[in-house]
C-alpha positions in Angstrom: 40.2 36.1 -29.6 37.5 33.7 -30.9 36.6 32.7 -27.1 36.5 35.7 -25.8 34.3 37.7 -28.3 32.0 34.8 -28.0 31.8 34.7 -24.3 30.9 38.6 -24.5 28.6 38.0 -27.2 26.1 35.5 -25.0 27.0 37.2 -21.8 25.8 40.8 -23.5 22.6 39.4 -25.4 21.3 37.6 -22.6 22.1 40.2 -20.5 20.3 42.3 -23.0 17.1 39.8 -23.4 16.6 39.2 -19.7 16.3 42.9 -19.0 13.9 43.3 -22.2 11.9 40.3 -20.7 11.7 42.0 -17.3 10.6 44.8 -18.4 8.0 43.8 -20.6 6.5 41.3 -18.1 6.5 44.5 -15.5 5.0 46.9 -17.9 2.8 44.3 -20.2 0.4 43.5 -17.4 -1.6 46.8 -17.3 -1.8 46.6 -22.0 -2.7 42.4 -21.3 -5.6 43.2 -18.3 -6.6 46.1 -20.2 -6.8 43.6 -23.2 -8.5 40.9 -21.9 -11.5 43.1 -20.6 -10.0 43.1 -16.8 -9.4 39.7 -16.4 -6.1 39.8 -13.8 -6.0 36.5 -13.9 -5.9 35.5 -17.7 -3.3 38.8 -18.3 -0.9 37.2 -15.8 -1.0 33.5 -17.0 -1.0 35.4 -21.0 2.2 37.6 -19.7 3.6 34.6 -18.0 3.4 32.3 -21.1 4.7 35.1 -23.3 8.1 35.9 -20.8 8.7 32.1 -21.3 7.9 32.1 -25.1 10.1 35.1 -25.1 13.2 33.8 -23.6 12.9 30.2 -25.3 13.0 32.3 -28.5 15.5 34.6 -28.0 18.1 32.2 -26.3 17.5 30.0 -29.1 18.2 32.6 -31.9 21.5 34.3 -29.6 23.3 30.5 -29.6 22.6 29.7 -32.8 23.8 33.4 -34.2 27.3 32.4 -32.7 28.4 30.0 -34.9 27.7 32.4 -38.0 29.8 35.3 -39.6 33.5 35.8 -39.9 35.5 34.2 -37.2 37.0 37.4 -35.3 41.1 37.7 -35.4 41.7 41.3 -34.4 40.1 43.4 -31.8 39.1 45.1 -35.0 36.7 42.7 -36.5 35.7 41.4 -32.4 34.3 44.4 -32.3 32.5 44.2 -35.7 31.9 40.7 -35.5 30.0 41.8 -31.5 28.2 44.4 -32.8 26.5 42.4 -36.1 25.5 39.8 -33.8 24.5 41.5 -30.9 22.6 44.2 -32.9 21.1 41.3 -35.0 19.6 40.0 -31.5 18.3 43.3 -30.4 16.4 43.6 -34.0 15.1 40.3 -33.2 13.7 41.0 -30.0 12.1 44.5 -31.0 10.5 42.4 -33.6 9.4 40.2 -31.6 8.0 42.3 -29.3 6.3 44.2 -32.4 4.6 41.2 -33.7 3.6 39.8 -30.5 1.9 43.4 -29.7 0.2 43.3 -33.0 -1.3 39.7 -32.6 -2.6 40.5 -29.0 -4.6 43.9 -30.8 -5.7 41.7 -33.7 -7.0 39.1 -30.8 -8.7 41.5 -28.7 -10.6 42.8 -32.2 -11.7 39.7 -33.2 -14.7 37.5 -33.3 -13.4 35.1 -30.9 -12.7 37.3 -28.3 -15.7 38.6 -27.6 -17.5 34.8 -27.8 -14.7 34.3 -24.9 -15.4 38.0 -23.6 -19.5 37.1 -22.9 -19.0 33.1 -22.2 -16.9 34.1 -19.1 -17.3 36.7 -16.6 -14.0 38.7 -15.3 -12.2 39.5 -12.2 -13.7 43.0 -12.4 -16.9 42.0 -12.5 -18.7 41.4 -9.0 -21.4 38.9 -9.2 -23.1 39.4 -6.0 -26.4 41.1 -6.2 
C-alpha cells in the first residue's frame, strides 16, 4: 500500500507541476515582455530561468514531502495521506507562483529598473534614423 500511494503521489504532483510550469512559461511571456519595457529577448531568458527555478523547486519540495506524514495502511488513509501531500504541493506552487509575481511587479517599480530601463535600449525600439 505504502509503494503504491507513493508512486501516485510523485507521478500526480509532477504531473501537476509540469503542466503549471507549461502553462506559465506559455502565458508569462506577454506579463515578463510587458514587464521589461518590450524587451523579447530579456522576458524569454527571465521566463526561461524562472521555468527552471520553478521545477528545481518544486521537484525538490514533492520528494522530500514523501517521506513525511503517516505511513498509509488502508485505502482509507492512501487516500488521506495523497490528498495532504498532493494538496500541500499545489499550495506550494500557487505560492510560488504568487510570490514570484509579486517580486517581478516590485522589480519593474523600482529604482533599478529604470537605471537598466534607460542604460539599454529594447527590442521594440528601432534605432535606425
Amino acid at each position: 500500500m505504502v509503494v503504491a500511494t507513493y508512486a501516485i503521489y510523485v507521478s500526480l504532483s509532477l504531473a501537476i507541476t509540469i503542466w503549471v510550469g507549461r502553462t506559465l512559461h506559455r502565458n508569462g511571456r506577454v506579463f515578463l515582455v510587458e514587464n521589461f519595457s518590450g524587451n523579447g529577448e530579456l522576458a524569454d531568458s527571465v521566463n526561461h530561468l524562472l521555468l527552471v527555478g520553478f521545477y528545481l523547486v518544486n521537484f525538490g519540495f514533492v520528494t522530500l514531502a514523501l517521506e513525511y506524514g503517516v505511513k498509509p495502511t488502508d485505502l482509507v488513509s492512501a487516500v488521506e495521506s495523497l490528498s495532504t501531500k498532493v494538496g500541500l504541493a499545489i499550495v506550494v506552487l500557487g505560492a510560488m507562483h504568487f510570490f514570484n509575481m509579486y517580486a517581478l511587479t516590485r522589480f519593474r517599480h523600482s529604482k533599478l529598473f529604470h537605471v537598466m530601463d534607460r542604460s539599454e535600449p529594447t527590442a521594440a525600439v528601432s534605432t535606425k534614423a
